[in-house]
Residue frames as qw, qx, qy, qz and C-alpha x, y, z in Angstrom:
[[0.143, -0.347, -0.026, -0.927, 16.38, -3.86, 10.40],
 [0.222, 0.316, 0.671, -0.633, 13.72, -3.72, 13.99],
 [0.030, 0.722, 0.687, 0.076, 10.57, -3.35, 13.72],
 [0.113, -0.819, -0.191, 0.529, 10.80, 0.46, 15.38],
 [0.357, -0.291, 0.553, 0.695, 13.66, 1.01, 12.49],
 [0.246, 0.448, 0.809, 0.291, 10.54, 0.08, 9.93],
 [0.060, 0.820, 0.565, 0.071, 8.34, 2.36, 10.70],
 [0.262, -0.735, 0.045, 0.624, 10.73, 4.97, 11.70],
 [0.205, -0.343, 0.659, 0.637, 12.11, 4.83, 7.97],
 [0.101, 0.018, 0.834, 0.543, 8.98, 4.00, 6.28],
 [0.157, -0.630, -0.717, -0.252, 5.64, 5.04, 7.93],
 [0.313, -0.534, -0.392, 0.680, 6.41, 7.67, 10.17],
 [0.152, -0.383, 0.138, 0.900, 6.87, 10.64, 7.84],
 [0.276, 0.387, 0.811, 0.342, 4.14, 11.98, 5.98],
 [0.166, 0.371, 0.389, 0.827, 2.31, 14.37, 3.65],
 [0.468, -0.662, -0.444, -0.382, -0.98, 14.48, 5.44],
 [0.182, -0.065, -0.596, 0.779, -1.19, 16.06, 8.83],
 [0.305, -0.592, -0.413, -0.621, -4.58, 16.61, 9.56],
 [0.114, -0.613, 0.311, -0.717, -6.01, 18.76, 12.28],
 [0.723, -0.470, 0.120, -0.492, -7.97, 16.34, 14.16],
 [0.853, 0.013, -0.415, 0.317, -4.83, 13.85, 15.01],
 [0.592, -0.805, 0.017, 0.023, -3.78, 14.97, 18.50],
 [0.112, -0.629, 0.743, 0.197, -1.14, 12.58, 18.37],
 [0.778, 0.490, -0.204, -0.336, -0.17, 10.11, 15.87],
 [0.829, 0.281, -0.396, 0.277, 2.56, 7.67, 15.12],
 [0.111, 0.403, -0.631, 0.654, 5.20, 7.19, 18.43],
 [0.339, -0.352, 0.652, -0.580, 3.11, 6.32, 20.94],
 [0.186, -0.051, 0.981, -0.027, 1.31, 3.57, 22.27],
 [0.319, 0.697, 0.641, 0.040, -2.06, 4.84, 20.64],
 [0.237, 0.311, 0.344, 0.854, -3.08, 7.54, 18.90],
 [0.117, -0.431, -0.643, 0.622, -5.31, 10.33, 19.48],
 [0.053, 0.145, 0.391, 0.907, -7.88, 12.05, 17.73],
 [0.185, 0.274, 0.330, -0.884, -10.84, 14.26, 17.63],
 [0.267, 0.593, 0.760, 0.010, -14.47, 13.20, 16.89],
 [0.058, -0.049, 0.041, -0.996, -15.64, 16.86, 15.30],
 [0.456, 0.232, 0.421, -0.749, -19.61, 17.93, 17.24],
 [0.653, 0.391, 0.107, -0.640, -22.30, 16.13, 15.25],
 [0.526, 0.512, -0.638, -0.233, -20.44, 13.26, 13.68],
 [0.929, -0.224, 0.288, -0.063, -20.63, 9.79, 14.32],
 [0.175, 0.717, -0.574, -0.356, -17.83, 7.57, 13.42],
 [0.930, 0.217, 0.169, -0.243, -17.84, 4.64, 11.74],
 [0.489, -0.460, 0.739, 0.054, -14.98, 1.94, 11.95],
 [0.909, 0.387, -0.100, -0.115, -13.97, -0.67, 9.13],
 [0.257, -0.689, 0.654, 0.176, -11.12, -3.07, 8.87],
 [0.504, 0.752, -0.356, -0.229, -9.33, -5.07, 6.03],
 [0.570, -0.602, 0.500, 0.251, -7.23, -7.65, 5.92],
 [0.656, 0.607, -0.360, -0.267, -5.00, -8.50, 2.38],
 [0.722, -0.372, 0.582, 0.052, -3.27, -11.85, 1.99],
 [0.452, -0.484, 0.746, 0.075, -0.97, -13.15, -0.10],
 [0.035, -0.132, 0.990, 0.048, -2.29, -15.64, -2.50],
 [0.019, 0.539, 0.837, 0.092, -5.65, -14.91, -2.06],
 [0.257, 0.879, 0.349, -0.197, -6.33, -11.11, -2.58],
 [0.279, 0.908, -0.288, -0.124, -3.52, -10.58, -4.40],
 [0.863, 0.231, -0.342, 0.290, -0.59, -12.76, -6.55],
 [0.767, -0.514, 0.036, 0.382, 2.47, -12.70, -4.63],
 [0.545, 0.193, 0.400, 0.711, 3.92, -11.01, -8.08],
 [0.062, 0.861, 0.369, 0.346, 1.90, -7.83, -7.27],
 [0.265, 0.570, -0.082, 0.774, 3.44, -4.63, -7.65],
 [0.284, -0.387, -0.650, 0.589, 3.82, -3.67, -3.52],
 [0.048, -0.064, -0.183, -0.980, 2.58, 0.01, -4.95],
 [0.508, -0.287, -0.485, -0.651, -0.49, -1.38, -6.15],
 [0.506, -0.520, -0.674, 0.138, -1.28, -3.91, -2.74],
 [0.023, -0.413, -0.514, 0.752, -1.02, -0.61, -0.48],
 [0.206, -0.069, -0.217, -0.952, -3.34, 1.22, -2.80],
 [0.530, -0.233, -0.721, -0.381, -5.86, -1.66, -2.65],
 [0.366, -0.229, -0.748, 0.504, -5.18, -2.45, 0.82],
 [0.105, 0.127, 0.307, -0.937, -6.52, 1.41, 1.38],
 [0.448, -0.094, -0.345, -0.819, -9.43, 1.65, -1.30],
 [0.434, -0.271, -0.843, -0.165, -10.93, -1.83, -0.22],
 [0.291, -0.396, -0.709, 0.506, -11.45, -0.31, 3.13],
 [0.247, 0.225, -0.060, -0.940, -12.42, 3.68, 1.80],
 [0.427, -0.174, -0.592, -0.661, -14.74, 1.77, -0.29],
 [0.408, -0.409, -0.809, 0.108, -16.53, 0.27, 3.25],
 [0.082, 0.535, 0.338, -0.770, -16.78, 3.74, 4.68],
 [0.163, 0.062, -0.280, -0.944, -18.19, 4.91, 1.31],
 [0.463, -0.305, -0.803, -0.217, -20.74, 1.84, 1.17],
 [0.333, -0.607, -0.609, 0.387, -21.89, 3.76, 5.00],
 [0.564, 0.532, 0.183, 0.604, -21.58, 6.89, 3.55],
 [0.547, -0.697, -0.006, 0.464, -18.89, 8.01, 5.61],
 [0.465, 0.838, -0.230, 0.169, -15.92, 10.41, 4.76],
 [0.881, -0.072, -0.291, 0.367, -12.69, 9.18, 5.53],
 [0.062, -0.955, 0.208, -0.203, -9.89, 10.19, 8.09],
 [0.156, -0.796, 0.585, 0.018, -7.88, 8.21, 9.36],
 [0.935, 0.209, -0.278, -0.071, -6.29, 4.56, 8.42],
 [0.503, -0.555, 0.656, -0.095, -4.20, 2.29, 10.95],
 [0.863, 0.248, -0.402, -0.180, -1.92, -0.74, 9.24],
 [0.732, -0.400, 0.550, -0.025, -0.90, -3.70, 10.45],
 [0.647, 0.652, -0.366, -0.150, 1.74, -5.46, 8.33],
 [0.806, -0.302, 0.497, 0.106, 3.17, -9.08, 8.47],
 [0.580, 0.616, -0.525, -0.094, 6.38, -9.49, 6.11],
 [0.956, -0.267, -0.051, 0.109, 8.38, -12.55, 5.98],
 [0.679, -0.166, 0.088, 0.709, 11.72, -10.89, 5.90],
 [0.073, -0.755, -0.075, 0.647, 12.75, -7.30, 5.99],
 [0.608, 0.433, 0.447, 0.493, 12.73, -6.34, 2.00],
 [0.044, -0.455, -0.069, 0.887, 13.96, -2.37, 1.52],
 [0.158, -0.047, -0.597, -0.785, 13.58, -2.15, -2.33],
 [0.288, -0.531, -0.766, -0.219, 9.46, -3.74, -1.59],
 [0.439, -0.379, -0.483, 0.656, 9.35, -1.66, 1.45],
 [0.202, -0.149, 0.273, 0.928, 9.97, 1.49, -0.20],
 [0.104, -0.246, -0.635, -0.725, 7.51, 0.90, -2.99],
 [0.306, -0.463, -0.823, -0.118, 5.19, -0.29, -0.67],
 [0.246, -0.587, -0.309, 0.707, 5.37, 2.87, 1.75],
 [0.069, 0.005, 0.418, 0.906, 5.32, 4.81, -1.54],
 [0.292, -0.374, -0.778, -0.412, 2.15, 3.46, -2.62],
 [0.201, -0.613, -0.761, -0.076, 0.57, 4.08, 0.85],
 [0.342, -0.394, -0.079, 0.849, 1.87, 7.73, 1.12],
 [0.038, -0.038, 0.422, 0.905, 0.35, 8.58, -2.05],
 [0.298, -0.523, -0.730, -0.324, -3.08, 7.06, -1.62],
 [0.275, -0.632, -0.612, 0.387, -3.42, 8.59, 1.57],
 [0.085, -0.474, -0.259, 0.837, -2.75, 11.90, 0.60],
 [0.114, -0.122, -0.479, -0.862, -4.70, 11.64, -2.49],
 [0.381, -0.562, -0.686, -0.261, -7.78, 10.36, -0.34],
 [0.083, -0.688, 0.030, -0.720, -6.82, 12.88, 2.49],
 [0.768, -0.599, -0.022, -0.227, -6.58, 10.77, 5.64],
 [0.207, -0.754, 0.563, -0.267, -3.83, 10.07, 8.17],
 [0.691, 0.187, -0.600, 0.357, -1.61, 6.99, 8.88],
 [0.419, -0.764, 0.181, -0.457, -2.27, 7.18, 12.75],
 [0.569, -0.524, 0.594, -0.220, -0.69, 3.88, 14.20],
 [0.924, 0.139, -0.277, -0.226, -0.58, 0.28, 13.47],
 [0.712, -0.382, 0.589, 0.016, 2.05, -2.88, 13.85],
 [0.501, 0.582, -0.621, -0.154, 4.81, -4.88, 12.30],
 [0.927, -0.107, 0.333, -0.138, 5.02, -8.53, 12.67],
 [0.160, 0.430, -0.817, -0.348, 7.38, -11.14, 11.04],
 [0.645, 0.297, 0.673, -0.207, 5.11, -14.18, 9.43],
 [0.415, 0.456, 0.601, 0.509, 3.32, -14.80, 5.65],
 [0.164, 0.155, 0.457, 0.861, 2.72, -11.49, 3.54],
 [0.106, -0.704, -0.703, 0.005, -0.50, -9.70, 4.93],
 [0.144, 0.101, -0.083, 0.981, -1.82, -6.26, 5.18],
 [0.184, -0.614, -0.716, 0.277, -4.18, -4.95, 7.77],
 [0.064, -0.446, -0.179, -0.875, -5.94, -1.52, 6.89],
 [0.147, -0.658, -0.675, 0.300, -8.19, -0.08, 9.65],
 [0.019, -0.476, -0.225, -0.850, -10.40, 3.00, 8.53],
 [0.232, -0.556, -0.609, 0.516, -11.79, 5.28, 10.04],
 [0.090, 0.275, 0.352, 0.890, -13.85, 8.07, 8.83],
 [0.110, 0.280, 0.536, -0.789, -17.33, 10.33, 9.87],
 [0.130, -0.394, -0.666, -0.620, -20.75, 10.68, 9.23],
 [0.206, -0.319, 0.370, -0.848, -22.93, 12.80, 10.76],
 [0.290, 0.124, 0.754, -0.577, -25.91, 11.43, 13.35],
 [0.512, 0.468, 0.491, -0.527, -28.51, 9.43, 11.85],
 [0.681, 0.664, -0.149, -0.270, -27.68, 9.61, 7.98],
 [0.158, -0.479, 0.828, 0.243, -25.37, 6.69, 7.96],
 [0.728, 0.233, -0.404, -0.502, -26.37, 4.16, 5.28],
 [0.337, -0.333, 0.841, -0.263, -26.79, 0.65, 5.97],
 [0.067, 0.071, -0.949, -0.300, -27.80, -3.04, 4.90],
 [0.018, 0.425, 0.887, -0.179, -31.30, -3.41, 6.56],
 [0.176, 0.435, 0.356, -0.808, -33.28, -0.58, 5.24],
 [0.097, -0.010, 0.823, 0.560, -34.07, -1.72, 1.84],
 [0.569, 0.300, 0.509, -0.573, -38.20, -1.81, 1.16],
 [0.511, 0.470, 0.669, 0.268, -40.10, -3.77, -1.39],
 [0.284, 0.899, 0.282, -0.177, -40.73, -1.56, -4.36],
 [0.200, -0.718, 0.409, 0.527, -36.66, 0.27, -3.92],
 [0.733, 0.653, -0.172, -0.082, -34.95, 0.57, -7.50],
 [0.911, -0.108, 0.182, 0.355, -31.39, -1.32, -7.59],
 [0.331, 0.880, -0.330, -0.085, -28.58, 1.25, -8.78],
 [0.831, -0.294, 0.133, 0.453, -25.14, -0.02, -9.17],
 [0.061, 0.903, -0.293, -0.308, -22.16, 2.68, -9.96],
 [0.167, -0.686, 0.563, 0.430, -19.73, 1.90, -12.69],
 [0.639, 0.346, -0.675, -0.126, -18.63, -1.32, -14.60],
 [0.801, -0.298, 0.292, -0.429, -19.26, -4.50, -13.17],
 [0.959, -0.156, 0.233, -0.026, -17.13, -7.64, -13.36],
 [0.584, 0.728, -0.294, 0.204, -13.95, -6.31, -14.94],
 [0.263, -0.728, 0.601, -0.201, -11.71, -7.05, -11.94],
 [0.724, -0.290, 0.622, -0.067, -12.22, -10.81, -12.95],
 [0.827, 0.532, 0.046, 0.177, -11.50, -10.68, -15.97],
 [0.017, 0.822, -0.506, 0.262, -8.26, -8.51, -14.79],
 [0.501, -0.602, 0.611, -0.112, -7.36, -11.33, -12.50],
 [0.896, 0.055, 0.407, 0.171, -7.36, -14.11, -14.95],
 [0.313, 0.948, -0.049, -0.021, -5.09, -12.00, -16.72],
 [0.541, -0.722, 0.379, -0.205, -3.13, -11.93, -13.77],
 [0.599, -0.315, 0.736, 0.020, -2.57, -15.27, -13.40],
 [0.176, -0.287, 0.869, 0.363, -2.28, -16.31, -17.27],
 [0.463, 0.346, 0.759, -0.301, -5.86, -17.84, -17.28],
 [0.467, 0.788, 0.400, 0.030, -6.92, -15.44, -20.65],
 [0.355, -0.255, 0.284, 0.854, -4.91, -13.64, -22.82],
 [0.331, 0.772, 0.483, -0.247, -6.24, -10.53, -24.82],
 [0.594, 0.716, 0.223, 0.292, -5.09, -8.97, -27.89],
 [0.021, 0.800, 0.243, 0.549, -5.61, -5.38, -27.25],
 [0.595, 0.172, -0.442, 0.649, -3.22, -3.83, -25.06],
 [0.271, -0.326, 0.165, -0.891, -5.34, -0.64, -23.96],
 [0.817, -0.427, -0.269, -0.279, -8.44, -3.47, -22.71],
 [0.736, -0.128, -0.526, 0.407, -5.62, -5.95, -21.45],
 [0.207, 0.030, -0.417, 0.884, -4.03, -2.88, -18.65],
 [0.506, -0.505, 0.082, -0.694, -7.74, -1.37, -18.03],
 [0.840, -0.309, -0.340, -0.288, -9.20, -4.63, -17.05],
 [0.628, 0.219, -0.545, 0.511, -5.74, -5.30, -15.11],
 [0.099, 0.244, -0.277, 0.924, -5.51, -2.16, -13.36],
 [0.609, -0.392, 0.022, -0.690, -9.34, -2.19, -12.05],
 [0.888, -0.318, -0.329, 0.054, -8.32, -5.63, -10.32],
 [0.668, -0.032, -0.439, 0.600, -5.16, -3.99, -8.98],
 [0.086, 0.127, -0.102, 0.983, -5.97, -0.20, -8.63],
 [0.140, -0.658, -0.698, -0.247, -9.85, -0.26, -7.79],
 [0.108, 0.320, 0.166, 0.926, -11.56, 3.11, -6.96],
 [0.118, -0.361, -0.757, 0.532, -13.70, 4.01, -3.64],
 [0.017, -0.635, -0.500, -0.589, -16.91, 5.72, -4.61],
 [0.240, -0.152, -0.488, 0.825, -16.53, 7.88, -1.91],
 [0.370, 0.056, -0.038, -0.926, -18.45, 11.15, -3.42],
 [0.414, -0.061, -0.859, -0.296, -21.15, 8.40, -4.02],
 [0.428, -0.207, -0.659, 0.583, -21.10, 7.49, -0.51],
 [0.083, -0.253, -0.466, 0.844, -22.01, 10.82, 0.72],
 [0.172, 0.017, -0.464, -0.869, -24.30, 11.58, -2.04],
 [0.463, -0.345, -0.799, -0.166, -26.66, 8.63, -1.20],
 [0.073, -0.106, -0.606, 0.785, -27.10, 10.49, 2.17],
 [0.348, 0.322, 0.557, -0.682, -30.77, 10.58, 3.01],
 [0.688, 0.374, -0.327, -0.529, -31.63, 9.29, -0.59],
 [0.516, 0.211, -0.823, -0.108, -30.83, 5.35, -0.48],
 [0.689, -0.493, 0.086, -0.525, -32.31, 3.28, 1.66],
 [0.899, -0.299, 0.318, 0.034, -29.67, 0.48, 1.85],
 [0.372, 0.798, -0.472, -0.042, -25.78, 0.15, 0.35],
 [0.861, -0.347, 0.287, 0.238, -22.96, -2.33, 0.14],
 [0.121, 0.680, -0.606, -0.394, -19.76, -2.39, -1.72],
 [0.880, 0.410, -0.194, -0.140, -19.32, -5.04, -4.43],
 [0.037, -0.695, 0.718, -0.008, -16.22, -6.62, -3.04],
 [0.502, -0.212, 0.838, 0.015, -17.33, -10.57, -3.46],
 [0.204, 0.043, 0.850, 0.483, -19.53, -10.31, -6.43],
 [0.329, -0.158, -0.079, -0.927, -23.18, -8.99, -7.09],
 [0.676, -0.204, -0.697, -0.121, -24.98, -12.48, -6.88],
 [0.595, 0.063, -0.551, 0.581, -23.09, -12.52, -3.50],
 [0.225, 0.093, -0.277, 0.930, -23.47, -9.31, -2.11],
 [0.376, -0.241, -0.227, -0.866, -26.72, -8.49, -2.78],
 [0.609, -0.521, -0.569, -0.185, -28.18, -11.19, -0.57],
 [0.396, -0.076, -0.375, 0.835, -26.39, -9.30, 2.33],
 [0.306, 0.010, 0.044, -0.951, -29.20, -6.42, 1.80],
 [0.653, -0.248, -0.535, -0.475, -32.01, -9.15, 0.90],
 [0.620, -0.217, -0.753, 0.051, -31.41, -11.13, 4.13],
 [0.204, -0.097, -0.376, 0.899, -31.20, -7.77, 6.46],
 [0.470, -0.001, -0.018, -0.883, -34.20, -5.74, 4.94],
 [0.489, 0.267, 0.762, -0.329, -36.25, -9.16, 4.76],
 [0.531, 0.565, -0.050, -0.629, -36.71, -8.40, 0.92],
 [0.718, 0.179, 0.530, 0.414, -36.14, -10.43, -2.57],
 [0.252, -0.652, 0.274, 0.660, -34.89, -9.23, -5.41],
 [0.805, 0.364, 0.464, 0.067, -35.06, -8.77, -9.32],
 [0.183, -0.761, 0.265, 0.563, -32.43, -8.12, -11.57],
 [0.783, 0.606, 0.073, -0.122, -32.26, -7.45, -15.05],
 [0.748, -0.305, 0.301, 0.506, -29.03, -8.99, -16.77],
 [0.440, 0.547, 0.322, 0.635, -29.19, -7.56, -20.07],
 [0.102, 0.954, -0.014, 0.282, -28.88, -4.01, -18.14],
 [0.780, -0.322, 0.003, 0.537, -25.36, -5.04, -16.25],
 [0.039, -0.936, 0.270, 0.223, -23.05, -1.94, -16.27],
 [0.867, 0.065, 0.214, 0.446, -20.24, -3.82, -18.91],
 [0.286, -0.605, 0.420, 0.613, -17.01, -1.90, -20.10],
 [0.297, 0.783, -0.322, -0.441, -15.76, -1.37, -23.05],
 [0.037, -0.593, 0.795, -0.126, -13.01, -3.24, -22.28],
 [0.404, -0.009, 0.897, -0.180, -14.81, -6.37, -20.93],
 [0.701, 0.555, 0.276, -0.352, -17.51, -6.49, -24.40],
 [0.598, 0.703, -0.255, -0.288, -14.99, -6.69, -26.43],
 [0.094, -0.527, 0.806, -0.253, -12.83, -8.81, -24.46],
 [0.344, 0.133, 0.920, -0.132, -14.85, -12.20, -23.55],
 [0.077, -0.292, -0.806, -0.509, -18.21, -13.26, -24.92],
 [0.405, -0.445, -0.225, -0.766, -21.62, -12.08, -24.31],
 [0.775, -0.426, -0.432, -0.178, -22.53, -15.18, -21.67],
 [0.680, -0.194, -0.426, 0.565, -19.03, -14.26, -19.71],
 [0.064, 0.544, 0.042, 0.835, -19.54, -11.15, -20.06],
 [0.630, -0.498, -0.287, -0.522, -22.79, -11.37, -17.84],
 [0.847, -0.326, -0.411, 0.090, -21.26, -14.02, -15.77],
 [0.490, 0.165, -0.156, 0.842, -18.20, -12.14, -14.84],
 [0.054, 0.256, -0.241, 0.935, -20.62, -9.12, -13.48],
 [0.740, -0.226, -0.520, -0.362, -22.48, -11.37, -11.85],
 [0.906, -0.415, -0.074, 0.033, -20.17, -13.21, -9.54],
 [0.573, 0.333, -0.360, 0.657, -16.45, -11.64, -10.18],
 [0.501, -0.788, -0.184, 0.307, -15.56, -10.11, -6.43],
 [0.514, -0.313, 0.125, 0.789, -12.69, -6.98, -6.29],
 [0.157, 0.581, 0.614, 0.511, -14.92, -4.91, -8.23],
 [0.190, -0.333, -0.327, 0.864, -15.49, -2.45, -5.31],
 [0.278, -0.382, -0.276, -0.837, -18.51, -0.38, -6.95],
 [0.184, -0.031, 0.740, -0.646, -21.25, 0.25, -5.04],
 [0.171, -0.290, -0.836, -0.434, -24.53, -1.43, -5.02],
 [0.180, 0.192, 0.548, -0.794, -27.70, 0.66, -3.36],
 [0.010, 0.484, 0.823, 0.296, -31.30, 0.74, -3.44],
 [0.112, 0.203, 0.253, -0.939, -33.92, 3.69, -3.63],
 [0.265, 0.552, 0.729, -0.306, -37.55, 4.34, -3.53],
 [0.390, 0.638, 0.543, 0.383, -39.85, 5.44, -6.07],
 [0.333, -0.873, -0.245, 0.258, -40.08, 8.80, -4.13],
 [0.397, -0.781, 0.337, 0.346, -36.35, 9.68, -4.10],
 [0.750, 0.030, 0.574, 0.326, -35.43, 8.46, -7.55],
 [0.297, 0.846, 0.232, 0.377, -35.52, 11.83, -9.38],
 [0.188, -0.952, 0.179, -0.164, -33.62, 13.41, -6.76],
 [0.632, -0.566, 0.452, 0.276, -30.71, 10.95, -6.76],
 [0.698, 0.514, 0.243, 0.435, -30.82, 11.12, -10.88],
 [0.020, 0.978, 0.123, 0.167, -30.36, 14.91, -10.06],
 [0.562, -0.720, 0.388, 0.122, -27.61, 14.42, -7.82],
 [0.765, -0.207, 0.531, 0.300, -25.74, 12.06, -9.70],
 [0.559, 0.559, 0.196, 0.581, -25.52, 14.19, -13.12],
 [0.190, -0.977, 0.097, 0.024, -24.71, 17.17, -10.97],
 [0.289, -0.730, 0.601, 0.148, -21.58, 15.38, -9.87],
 [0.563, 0.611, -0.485, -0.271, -21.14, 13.64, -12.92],
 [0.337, -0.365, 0.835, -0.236, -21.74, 10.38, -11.50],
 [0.600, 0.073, -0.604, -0.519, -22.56, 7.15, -13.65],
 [0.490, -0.009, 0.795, -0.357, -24.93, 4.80, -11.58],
 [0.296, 0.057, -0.792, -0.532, -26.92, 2.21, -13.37],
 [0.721, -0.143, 0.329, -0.592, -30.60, 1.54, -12.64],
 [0.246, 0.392, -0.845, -0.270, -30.68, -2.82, -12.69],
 [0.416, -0.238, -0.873, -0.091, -33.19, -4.00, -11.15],
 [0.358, -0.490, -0.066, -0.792, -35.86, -3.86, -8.62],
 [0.251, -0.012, 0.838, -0.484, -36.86, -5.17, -4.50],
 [0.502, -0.242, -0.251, -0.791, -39.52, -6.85, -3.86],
 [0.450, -0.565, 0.331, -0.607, -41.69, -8.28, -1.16],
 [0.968, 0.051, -0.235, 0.072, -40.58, -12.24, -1.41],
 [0.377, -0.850, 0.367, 0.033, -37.82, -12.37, 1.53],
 [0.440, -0.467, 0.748, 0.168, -34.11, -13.56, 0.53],
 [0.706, 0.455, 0.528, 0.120, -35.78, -14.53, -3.16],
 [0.213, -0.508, 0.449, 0.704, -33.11, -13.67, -6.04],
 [0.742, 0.596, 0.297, -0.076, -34.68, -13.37, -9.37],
 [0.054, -0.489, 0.409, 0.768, -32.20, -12.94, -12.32],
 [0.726, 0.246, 0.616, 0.184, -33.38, -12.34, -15.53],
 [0.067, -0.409, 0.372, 0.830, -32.97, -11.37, -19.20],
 [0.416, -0.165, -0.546, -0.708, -35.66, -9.64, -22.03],
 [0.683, -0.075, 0.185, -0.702, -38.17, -10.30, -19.02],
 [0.869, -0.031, -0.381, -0.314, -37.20, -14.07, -19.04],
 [0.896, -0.423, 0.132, 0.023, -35.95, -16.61, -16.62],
 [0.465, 0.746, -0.412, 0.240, -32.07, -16.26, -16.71],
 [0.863, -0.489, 0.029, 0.125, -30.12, -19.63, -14.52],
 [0.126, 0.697, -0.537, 0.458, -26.96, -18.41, -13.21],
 [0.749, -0.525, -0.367, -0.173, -25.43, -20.86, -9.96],
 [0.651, -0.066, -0.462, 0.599, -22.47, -19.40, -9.06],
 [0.375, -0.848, -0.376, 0.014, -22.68, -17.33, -6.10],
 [0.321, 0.857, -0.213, 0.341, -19.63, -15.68, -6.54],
 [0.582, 0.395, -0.662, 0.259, -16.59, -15.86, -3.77],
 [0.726, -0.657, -0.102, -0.176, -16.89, -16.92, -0.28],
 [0.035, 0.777, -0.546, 0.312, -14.01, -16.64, 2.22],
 [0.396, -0.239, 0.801, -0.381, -14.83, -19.82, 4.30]]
């Protein structure tokens, strides 16, 4: 089967049709419409193989990821998505994987509403390239360097349950309890873009990232932009169900610390604006967790727990 044959049979035909795609698949670009008053804001993905995903993973689940990992970088700018260009290197032409794998990104896209506008097929190792693309309006995009001494720390959800999902994965821990064993799985394969989040934080946060290498990790990304330090309390980590009853108290901690594939978001807000983003966030029945606090010591990570010194040294995952 061609390359043209691929996409004709597997990427061309879809649910979504949205208004602002001129034109779309078939040519040599696409074409779409900015709409008045919107800025857009660009993100791009790549999955591999072996190292964001086993080689034994369900193709369903890598296009779902492949999308969220990147919906979850426009939410972390809090953008709304629209469209999503893939690039995709297989080492041989598999229908039955194909299929699933076209399945998988047919459904995510129309469940997140955005368009399949272009991309590229290669022959090489197992990779998927996502490129989002999504809007926010002028001036209220969120971002790493606005942080001030003083901001509260939120993080949204459960924190470190995709590594406990991945030693799963690969054998590494076995768990009893069938209903823990598939959550903890499923949030390392199926992870969840805080989108509404995303927009919510508009003109209430002063600084966001997604959680995609670990908290340790991430969070100096905002400390080393805004020029701030940090203090976080462990004993208030957002933990599952699933992951308290599952490991011990010290992995527990460590695991939402420094596990990466976690995809929540982590933002910070001021004393000011911290009643009006509780407000927001039980409107739309959103769970954020307050965990800590900036302050005015640049690129200086405090963890601790019960208000004591708490030594942690891994820094969670690094790509290079």
């Amino acid at each position: 089967m061609k390359e043209f044959k691929v996409i004709e049979d597997f990427f061309k035909q879809q649910s979504v049709q949205r208004k602002d795609v001129v034109i779309g698949i078939g040519d040599d670009g696409a074409v779409t419409h900015i709409p008045e008053g919107q800025a857009l804001v660009t993100t791009t993905d790549t999955l591999l193989s072996g190292v964001h995903f086993l080689p034994s993973t369900n193709p369903h689940a890598i296009a779902q990821k492949a999308i969220a990992v990147n919906l979850s970088d426009l939410a972390a700018m809090g953008a709304e998505p629209a469209w999503i260009s893939l690039s995709l290197s297989l080492p041989e032409v598999d229908q039955v994987w194909l299929e699933e794998f076209s399945r998988g990104i047919r459904e995510h896209a129309d469940y997140y509403s955005v368009q399949l506008i272009g991309g590229d097929t290669v022959h090489g190792p197992l990779a998927v390239t996502i490129t989002a693309q999504g809007f926010v309006p002028f001036d209220q995009a969120l971002t790493r360097s606005q942080a001030k001494p003083g901001d509260f720390i939120y993080a949204t959800g459960t924190l470190g349950d995709a590594g406990v999902g991945l030693q799963l994965a690969q054998l590494k821990r076995k768990i009893d309890n069938p209903e823990h064993h598939n959550f903890l799985v499923n949030r390392l394969d199926y992870p969840t873009p805080r989108l509404l989040v995303g927009t919510s934080l508009r003109r209430i946060a002063n600084s966001c990232i997604d959680l995609s290498d670990g908290l340790v990790s991430d969070i100096q990304h905002i400390l080393r932009a805004s020029q701030c330090g940090a203090v976080i309390h462990v004993d208030k980590l957002p933990l599952s169900q699933a992951m308290i009853e599952s490991v011990t108290a010290d992995e527990a901690i460590g695991f939402a610390l420094s596990a990466g594939d976690d995809y929540e978001l982590l933002f910070t807000v001021s004393e000011e604006q911290k009643g009006l983003l509780e407000t927001n966030l039980a409107s739309a029945n959103i769970k954020a967790t307050c965990i800590g606090q900036l302050t005015g010591v640049a690129e200086k990570l405090e963890l601790r727990q019960n208000d004591q010194a708490y030594e942690f040294t891994h820094l969670g995952y690094e790509h290079f």
